[in-house]
C-alpha positions in Angstrom: 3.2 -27.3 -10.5 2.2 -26.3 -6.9 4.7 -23.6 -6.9 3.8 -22.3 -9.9 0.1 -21.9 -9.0 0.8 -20.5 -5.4 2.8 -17.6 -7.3 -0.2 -17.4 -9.6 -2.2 -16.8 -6.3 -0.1 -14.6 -4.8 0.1 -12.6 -7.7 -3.7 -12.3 -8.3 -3.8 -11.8 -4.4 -1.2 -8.8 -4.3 -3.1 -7.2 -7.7 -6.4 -7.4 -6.0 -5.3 -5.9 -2.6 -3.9 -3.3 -4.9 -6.9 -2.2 -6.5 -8.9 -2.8 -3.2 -6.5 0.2 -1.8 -6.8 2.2 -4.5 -10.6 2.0 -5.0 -10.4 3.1 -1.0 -8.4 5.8 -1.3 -9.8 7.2 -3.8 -13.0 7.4 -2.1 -11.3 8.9 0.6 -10.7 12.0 -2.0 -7.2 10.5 -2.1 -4.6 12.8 -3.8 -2.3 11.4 -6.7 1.3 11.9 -5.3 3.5 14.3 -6.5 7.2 13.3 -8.5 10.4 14.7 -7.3 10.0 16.9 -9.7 7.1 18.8 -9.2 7.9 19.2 -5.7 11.2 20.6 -5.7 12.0 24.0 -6.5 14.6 24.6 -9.4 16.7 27.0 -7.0 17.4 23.8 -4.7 20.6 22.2 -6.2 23.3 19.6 -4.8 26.5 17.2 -6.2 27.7 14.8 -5.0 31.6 14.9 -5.6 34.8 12.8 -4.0 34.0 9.4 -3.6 36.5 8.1 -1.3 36.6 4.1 -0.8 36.9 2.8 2.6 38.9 -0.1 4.3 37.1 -2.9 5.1 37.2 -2.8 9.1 35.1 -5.1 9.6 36.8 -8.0 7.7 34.3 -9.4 6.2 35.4 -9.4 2.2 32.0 -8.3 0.7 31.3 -5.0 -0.5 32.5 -1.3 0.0 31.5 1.6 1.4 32.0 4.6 -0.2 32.2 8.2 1.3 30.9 11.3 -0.7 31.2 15.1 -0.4 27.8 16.5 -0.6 27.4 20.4 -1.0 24.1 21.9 -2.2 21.8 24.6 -1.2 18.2 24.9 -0.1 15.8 26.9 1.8 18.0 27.6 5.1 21.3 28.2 2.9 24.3 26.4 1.4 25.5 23.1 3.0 28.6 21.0 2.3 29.2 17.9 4.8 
């Protein structure tokens, strides 16, 4: 029962501080940010291609790390790493 009402608290508590930022940055004139979308231009494109599993050097059993081929292009050219 404690923990349950200390979530409830810390709930409330994160909502509040929430709307205390908001309620500050608006006024502050504060602008509504921007999606991924609306920000990049349509002649920027990339893939992502090759995904190449690695060995697990360090030994430790969990995971993977995968390597990809990126190519693209954007506002200085085209790019493949």
């Amino acid at each position: 029962m404690i923990v349950h009402n200390n979530k409830d608290q810390a709930r409330h508590g994160l909502i509040k501080e929430i709307e205390r930022l908001k309620a500050q940055s608006d006024a502050a004139g504060g602008e509504v940010a921007q999606g991924f979308e609306d920000v990049t231009p349509a002649g920027l494109v990339w893939s992502v291609r090759d995904p190449v599993v690695l060995p697990d050097t360090a030994g430790l059993g969990i995971g993977k790390v995968v390597k990809y081929t990126v190519s693209g292009s954007d506002s200085e050219g085209t790019f493949s790493m």
